[in-house]
MDTraj code that builds the backbone (N, CA, C; nanometers):
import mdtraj as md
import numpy as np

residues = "UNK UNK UNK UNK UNK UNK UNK UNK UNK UNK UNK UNK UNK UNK UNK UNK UNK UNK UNK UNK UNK UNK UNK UNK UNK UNK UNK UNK UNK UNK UNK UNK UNK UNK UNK UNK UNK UNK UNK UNK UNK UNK UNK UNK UNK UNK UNK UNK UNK UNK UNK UNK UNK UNK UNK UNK UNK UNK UNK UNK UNK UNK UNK UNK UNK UNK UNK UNK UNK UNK UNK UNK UNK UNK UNK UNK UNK UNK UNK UNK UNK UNK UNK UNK UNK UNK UNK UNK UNK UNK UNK UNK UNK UNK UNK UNK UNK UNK UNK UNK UNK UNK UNK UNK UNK UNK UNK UNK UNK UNK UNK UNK UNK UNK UNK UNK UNK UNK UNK UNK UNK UNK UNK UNK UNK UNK UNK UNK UNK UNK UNK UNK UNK UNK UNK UNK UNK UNK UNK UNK UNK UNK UNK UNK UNK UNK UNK UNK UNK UNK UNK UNK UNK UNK UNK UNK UNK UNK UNK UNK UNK UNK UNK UNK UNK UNK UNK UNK UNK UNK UNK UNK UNK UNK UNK UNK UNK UNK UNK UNK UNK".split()
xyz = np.array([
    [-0.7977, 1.5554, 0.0855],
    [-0.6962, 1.4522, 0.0900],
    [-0.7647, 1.3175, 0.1054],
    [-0.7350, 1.1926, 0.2126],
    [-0.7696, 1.0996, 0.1937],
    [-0.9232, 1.0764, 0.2691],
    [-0.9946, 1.2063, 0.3322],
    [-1.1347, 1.1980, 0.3717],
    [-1.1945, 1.2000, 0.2143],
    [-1.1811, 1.2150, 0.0922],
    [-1.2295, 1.2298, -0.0181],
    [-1.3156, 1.1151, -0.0615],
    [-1.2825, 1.0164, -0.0018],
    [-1.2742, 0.8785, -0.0550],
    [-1.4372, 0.8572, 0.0112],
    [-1.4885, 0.9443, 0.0740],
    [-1.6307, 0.9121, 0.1784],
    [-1.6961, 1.0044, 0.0379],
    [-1.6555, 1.0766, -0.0408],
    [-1.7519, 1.0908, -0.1468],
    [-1.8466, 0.9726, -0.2535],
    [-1.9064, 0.9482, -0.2999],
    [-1.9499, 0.8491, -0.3437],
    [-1.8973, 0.8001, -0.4684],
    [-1.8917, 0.9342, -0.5435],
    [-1.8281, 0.9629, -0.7105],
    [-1.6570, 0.9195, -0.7032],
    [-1.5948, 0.8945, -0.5664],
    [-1.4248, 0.9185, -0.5756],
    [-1.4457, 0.7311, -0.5257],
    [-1.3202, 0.7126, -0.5968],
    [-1.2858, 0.5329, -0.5696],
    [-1.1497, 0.5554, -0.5597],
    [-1.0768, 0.6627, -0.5291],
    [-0.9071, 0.6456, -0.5419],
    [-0.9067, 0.8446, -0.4385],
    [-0.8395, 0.8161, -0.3027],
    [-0.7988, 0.9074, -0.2581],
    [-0.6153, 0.8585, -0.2880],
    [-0.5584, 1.0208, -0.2931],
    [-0.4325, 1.0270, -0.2653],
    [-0.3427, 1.1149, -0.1861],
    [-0.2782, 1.0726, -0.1268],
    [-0.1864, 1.1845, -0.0118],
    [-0.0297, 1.1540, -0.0650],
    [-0.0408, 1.2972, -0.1541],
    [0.1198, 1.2715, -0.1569],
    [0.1845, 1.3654, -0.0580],
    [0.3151, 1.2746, -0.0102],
    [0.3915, 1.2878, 0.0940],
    [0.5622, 1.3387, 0.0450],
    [0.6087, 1.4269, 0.1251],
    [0.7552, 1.4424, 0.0777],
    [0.8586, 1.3389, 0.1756],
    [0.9436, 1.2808, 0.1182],
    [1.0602, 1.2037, 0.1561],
    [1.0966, 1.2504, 0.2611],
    [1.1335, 1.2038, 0.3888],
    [1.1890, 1.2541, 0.4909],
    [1.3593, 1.2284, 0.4377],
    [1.4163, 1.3436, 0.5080],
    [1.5905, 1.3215, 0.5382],
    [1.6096, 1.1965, 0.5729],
    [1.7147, 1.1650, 0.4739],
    [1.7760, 1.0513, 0.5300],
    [1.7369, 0.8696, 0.5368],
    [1.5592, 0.9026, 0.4334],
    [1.4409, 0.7669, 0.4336],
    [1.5367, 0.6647, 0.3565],
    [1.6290, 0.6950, 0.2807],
    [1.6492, 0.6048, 0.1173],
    [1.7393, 0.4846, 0.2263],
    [1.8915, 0.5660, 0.3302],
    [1.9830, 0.5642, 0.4017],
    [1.9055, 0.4144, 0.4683],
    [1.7923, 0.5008, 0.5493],
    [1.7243, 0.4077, 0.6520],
    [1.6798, 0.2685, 0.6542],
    [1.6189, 0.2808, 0.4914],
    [1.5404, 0.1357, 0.4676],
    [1.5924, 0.0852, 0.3607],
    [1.7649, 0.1262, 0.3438],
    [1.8007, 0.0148, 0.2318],
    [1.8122, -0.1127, 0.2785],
    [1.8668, -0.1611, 0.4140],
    [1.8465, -0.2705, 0.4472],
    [1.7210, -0.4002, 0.4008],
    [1.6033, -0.2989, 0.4127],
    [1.4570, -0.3911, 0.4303],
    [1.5141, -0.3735, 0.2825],
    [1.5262, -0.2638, 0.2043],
    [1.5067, -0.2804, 0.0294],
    [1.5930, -0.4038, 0.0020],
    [1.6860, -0.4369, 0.0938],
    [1.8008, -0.5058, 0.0168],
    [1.7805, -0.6529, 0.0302],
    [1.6737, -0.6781, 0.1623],
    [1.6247, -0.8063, 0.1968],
    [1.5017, -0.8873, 0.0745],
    [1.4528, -0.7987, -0.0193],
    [1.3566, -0.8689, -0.1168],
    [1.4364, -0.9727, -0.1490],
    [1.3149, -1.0709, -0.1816],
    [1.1917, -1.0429, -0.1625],
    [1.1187, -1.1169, -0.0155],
    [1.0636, -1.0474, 0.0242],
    [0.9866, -1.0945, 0.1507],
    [0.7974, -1.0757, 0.2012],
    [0.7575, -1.1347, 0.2870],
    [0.6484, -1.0671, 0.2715],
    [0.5719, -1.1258, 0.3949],
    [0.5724, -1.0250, 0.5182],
    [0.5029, -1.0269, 0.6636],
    [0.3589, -0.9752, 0.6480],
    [0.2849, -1.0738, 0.7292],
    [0.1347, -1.0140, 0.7156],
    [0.0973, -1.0736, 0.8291],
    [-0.0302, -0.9615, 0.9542],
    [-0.0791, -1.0003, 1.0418],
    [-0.1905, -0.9174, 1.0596],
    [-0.2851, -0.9698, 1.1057],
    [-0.4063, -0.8923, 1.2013],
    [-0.4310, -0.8781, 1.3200],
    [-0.4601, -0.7440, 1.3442],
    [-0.4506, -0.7297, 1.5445],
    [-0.4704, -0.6259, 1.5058],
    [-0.5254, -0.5776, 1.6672],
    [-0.5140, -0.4067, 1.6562],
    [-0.3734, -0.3156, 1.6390],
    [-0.3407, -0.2052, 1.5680],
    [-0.2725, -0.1689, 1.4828],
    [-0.1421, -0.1907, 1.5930],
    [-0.1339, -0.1383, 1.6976],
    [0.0213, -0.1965, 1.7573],
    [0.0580, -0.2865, 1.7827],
    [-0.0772, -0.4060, 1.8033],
    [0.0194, -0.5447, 1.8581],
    [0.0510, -0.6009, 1.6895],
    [-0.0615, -0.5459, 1.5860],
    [-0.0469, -0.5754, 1.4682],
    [0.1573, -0.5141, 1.3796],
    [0.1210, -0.4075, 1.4486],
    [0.2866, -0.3703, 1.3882],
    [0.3708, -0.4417, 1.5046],
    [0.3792, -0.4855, 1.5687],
    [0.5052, -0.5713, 1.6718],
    [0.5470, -0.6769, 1.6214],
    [0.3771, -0.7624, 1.5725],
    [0.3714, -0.8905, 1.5188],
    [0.4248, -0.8616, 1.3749],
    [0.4305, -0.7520, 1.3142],
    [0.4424, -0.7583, 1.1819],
    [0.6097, -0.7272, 1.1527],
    [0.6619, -0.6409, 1.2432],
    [0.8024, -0.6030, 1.2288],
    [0.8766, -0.7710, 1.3011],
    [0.8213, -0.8683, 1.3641],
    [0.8851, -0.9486, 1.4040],
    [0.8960, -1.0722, 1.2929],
    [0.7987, -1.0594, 1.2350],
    [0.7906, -1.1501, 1.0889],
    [0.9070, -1.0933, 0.9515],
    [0.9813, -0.9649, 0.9797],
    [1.0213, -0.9386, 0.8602],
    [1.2160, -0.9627, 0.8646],
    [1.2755, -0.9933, 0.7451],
    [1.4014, -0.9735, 0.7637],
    [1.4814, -0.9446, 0.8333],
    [1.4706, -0.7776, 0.8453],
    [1.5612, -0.7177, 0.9366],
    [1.5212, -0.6003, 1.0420],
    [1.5879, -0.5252, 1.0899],
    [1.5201, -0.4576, 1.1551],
    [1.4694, -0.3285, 1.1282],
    [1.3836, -0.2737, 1.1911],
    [1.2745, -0.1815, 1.1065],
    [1.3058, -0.0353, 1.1480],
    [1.3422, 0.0355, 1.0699],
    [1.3747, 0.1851, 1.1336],
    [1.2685, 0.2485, 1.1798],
    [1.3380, 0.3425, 1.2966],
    [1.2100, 0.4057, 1.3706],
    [1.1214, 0.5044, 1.2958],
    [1.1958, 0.5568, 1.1989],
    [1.0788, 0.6148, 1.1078],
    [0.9312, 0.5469, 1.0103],
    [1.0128, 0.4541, 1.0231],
    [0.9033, 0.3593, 0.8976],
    [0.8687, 0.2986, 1.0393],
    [0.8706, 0.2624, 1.0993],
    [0.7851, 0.1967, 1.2289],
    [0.6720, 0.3333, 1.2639],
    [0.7193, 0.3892, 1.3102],
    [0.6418, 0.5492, 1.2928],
    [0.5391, 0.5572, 1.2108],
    [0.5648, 0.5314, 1.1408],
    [0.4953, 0.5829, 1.0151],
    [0.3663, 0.4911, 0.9421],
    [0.4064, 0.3592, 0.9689],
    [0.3741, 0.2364, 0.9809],
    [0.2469, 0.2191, 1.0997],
    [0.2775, 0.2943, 1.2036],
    [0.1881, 0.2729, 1.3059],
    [0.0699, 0.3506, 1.2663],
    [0.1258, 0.5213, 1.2595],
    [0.0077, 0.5896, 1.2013],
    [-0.0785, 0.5445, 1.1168],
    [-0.0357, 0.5321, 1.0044],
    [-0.1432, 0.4949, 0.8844],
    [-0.2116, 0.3913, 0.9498],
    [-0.1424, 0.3002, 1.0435],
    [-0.2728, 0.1353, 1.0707],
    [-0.3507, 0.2442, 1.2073],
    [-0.3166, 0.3168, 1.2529],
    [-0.3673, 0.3745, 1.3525],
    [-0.5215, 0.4830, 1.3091],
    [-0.5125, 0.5228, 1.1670],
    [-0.5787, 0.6357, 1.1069],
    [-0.6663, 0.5139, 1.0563],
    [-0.6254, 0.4524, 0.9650],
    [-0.6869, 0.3416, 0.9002],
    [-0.7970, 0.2717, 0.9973],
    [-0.7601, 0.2362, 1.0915],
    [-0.8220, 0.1818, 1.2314],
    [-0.9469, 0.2604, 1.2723],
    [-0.9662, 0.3772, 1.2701],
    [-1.0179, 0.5028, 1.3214],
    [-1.1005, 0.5319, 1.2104],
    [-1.0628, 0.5136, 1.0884],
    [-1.1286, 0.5770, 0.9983],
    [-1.2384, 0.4882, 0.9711],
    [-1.2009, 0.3339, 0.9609],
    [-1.3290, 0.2394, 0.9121],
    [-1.3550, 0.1830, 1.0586],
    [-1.3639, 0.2370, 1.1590],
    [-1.4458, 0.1977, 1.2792],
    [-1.4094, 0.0180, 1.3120],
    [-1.2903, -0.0068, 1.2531],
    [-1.2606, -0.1612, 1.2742],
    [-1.1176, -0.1189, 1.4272],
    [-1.1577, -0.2418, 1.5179],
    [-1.0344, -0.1924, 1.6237],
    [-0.8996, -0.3087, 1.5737],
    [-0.9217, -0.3970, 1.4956],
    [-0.8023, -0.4525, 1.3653],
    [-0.8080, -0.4507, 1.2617],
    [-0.7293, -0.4172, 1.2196],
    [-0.6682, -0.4123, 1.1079],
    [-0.5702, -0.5061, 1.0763],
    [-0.5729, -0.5451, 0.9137],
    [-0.4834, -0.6448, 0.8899],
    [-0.3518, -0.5500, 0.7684],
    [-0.2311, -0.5789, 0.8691],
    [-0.1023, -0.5347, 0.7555],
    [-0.0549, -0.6519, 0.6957],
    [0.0170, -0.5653, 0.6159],
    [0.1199, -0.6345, 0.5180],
    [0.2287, -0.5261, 0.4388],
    [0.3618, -0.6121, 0.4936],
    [0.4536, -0.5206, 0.4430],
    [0.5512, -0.6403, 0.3282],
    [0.5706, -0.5643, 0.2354],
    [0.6390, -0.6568, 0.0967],
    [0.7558, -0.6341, 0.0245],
    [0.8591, -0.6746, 0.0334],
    [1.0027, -0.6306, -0.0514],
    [0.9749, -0.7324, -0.1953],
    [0.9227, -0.6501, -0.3090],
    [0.9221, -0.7237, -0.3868],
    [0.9973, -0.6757, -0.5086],
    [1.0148, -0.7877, -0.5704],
    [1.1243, -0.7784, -0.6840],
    [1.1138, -0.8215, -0.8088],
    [0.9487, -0.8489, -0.8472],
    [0.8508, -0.8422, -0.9694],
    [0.7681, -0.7836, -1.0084],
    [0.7058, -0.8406, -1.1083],
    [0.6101, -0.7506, -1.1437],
    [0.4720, -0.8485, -1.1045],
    [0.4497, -0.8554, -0.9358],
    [0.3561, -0.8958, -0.8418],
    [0.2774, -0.7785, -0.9339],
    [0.1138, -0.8771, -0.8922],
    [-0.0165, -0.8192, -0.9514],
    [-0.0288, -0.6952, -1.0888],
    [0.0049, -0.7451, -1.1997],
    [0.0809, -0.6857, -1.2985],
    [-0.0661, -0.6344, -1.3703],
    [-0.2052, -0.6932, -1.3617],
    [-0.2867, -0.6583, -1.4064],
    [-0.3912, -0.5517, -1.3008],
    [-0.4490, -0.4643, -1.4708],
    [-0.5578, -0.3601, -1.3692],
    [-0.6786, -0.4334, -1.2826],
    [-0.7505, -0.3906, -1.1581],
    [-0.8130, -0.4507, -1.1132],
    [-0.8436, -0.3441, -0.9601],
    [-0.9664, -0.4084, -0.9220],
    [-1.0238, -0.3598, -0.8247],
    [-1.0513, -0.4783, -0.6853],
    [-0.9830, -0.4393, -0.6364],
    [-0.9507, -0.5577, -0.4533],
    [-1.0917, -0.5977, -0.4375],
    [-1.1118, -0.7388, -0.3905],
    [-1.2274, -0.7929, -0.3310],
    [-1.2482, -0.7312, -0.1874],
    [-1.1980, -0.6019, -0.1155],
    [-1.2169, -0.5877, -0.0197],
    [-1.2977, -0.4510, 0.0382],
    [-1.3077, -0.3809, 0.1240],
    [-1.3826, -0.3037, 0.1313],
    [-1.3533, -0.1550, 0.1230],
    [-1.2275, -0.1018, 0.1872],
    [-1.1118, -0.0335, 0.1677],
    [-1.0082, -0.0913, 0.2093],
    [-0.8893, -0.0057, 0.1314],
    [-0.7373, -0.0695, 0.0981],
    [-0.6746, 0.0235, 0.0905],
    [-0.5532, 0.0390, 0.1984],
    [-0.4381, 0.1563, 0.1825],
    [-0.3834, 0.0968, 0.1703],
    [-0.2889, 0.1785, 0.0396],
    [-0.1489, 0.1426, 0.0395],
    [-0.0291, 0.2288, 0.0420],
    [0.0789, 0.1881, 0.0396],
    [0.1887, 0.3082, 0.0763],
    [0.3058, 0.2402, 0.0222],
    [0.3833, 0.2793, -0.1170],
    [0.5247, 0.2139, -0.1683],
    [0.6476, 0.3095, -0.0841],
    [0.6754, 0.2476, -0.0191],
    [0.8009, 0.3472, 0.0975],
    [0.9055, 0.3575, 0.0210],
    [0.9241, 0.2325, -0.0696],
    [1.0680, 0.2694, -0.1830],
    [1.0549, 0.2210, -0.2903],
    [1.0782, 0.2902, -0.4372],
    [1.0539, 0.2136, -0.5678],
    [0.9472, 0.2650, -0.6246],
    [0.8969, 0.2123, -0.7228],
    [0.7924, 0.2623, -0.8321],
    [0.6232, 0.2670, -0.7456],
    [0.5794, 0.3579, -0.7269],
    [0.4476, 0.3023, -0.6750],
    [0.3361, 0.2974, -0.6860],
    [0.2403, 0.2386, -0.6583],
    [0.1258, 0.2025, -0.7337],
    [0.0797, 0.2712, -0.8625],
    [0.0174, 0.1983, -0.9446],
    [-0.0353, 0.2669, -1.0827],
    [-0.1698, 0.2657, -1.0665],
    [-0.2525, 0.3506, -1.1401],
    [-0.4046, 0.3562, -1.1092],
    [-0.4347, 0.4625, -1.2540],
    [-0.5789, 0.3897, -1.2839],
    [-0.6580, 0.4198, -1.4658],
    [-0.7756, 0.4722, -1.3757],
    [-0.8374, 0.5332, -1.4838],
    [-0.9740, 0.5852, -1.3999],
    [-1.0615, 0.5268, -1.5767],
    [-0.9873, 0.4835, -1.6480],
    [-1.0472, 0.4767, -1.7856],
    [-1.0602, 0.3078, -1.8433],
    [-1.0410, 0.2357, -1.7187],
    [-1.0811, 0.0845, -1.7147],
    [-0.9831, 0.0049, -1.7646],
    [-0.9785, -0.0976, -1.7918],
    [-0.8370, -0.2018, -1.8488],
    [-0.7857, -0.1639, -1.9286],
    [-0.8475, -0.1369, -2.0408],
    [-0.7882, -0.1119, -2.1419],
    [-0.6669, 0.0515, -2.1696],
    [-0.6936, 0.0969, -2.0463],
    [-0.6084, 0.1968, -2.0164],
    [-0.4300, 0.2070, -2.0938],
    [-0.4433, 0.2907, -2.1599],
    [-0.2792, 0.2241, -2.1876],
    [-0.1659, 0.3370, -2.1224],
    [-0.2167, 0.4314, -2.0925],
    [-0.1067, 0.5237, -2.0339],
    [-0.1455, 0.5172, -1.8782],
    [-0.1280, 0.4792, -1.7654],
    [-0.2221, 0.4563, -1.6419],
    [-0.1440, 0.5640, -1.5641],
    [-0.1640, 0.6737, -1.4589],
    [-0.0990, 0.7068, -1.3503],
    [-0.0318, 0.6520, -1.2593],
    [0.0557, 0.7030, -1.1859],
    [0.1598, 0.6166, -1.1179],
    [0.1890, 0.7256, -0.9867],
    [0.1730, 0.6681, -0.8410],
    [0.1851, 0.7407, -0.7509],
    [0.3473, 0.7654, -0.7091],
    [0.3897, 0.8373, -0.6494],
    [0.5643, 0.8822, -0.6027],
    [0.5627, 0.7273, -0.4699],
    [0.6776, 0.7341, -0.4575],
    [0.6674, 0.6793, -0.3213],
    [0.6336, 0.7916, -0.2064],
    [0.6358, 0.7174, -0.1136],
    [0.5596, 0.7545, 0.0056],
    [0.3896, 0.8130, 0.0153],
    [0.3632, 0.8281, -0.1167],
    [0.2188, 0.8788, -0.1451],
    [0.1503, 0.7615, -0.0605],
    [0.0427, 0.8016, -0.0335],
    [-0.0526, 0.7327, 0.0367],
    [-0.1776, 0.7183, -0.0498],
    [-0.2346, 0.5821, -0.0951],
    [-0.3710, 0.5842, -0.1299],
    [-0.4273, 0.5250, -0.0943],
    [-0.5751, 0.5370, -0.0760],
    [-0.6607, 0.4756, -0.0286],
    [-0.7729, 0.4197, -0.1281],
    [-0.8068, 0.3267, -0.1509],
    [-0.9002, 0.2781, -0.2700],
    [-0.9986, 0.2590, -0.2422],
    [-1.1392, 0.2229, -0.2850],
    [-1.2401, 0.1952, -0.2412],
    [-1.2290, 0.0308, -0.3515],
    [-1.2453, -0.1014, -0.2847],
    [-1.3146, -0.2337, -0.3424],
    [-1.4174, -0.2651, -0.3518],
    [-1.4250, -0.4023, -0.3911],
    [-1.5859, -0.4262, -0.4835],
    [-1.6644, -0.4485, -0.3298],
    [-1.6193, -0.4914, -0.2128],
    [-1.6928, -0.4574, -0.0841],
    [-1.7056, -0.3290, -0.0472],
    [-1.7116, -0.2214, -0.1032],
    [-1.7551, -0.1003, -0.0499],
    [-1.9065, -0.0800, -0.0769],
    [-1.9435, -0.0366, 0.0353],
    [-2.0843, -0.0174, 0.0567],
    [-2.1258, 0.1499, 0.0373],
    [-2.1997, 0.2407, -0.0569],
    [-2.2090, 0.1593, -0.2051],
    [-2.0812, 0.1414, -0.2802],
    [-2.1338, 0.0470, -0.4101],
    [-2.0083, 0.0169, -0.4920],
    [-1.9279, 0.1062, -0.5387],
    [-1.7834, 0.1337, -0.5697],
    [-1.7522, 0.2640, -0.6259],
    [-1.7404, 0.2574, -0.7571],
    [-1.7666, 0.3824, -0.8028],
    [-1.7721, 0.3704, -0.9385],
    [-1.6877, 0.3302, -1.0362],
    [-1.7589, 0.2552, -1.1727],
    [-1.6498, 0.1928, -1.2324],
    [-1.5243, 0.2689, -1.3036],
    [-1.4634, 0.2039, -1.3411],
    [-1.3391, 0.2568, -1.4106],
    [-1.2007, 0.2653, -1.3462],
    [-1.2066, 0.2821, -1.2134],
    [-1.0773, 0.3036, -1.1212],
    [-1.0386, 0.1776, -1.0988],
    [-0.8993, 0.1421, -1.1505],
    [-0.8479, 0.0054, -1.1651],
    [-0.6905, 0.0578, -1.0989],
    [-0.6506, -0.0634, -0.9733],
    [-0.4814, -0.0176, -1.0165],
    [-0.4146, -0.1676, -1.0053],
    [-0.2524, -0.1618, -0.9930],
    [-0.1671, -0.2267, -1.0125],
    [-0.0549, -0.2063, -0.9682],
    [-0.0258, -0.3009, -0.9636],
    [0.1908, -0.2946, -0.9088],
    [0.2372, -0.2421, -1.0252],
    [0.3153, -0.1306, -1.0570],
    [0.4037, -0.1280, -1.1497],
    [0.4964, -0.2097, -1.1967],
    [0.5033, -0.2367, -1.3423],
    [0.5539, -0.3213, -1.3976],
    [0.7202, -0.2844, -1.3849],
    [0.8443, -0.4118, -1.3255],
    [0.9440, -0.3666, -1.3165],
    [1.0876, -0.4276, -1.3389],
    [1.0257, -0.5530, -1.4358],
    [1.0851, -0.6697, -1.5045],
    [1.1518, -0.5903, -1.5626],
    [1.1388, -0.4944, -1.6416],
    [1.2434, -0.3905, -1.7570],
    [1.3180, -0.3219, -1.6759],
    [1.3150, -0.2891, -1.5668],
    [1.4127, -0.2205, -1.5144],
    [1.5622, -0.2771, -1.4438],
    [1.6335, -0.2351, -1.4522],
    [1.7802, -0.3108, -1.4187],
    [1.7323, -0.3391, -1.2622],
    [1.8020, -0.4408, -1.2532],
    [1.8105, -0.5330, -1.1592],
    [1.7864, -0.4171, -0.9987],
    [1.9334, -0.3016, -1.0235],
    [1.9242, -0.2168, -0.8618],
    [1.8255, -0.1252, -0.8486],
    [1.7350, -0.1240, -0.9521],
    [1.5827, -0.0512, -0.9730],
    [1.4635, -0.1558, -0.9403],
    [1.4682, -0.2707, -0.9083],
    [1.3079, -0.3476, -0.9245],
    [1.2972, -0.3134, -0.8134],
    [1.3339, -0.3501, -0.6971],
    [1.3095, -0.3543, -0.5592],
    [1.2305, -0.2482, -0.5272],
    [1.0981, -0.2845, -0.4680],
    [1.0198, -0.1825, -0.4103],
    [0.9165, -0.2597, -0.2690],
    [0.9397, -0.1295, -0.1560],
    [0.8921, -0.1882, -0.0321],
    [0.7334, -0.1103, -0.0352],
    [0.6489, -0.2405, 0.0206],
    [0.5148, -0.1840, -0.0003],
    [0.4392, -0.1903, 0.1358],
    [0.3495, -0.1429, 0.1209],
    [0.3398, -0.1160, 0.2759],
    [0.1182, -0.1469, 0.2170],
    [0.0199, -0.2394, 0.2643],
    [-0.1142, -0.2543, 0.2220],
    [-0.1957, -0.2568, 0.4181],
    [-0.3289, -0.2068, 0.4018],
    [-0.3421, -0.2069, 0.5210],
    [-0.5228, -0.2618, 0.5051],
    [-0.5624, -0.3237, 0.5105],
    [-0.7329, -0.4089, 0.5071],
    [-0.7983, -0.4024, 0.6145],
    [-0.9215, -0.3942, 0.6393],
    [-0.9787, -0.4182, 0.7154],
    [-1.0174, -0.5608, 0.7556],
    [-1.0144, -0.5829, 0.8930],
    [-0.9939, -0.7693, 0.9088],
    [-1.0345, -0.8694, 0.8504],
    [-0.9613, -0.9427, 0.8285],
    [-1.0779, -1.0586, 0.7884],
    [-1.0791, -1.0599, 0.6249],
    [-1.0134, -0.9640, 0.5698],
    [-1.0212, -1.0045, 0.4046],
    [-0.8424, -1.0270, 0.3829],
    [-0.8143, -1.1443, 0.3259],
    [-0.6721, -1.1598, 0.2985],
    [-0.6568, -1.1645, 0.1392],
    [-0.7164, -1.1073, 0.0611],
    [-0.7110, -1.0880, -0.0697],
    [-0.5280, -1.0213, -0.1305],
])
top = md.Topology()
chain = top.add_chain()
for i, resn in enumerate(residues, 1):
    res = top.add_residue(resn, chain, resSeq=i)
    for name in ("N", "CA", "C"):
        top.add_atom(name, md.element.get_by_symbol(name[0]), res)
traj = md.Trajectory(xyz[None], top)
């Protein structure tokens, strides 16, 4: 699963996750607040306090939950005691091109809506993969020590074509401090 990513040859771990009862119910609110977009650094709980206090509305205890873990694993995993979040109700087609983060590792997590796309076959990719929501990935950037190998590019799914009560998607990115890319 997402220990994969400590291989040298892998630049894209993924954890797909099943929908909890009742997730769609929970966070239509935040879905309904796009577009928005809270971002802070701290260690992962004062970081999620500060981050649920920056956003719209209020944050269900599951996605707070859930929210904590990943900055909590994330935290643990790259030996950083902050971490920088960012949570996003967006309602474009934000970062529409393939590409690899200036940062060192990068989780991300689409809680609702189309989610992330990822090529292993470089830009010119024309059919690219596309994760479920709630999947979890973890990427390796051009700061990973060593570099990861080329070809693994991703992107926001494109969502300008889709009717209006389809664009909305909540994203959930988690960095190690200090890079705001």
């Amino acid at each position: 699963m997402l220990l994969e990513i400590l291989r040298p040859e892998v630049a894209l771990a993924l954890w797909l996750r099943p929908e909890p009862a009742g997730w769609r119910r929970a966070t239509d609110g935040l879905l309904a607040a796009a577009p928005f977009r809270a971002a802070c650094e701290d260690r992962p709980e004062a970081a999620l306090d500060r981050l649920r206090a920056g956003l719209p509305g209020p944050v269900p205890l599951d996605l707070a939950t859930d929210m904590l873990r990943l900055a909590q694993f994330f935290s643990t995993f790259t030996g950083h005691e902050r971490v920088r979040l960012r949570l996003e109700g967006v309602r474009d087609d934000s970062c529409r091109r393939l590409h690899i983060d200036a940062v060192g590792l990068r989780l991300l997590c689409t809680y609702r809506g189309a989610g992330t796309q990822w090529t292993m076959c470089g830009p010119d990719c024309r059919a690219p993969h596309q994760a479920p929501a709630l999947a979890v990935a973890l990427l390796k950037g051009t700061r990973y020590a060593p570099p990861p190998p080329p070809g693994c590019l991703h992107r926001s799914p494109p969502v300008s074509h889709l009717p209006e009560g389809r664009r909305a998607r909540l994203l959930f990115c988690i960095d190690e401090p200090g890079h705001f890319a």
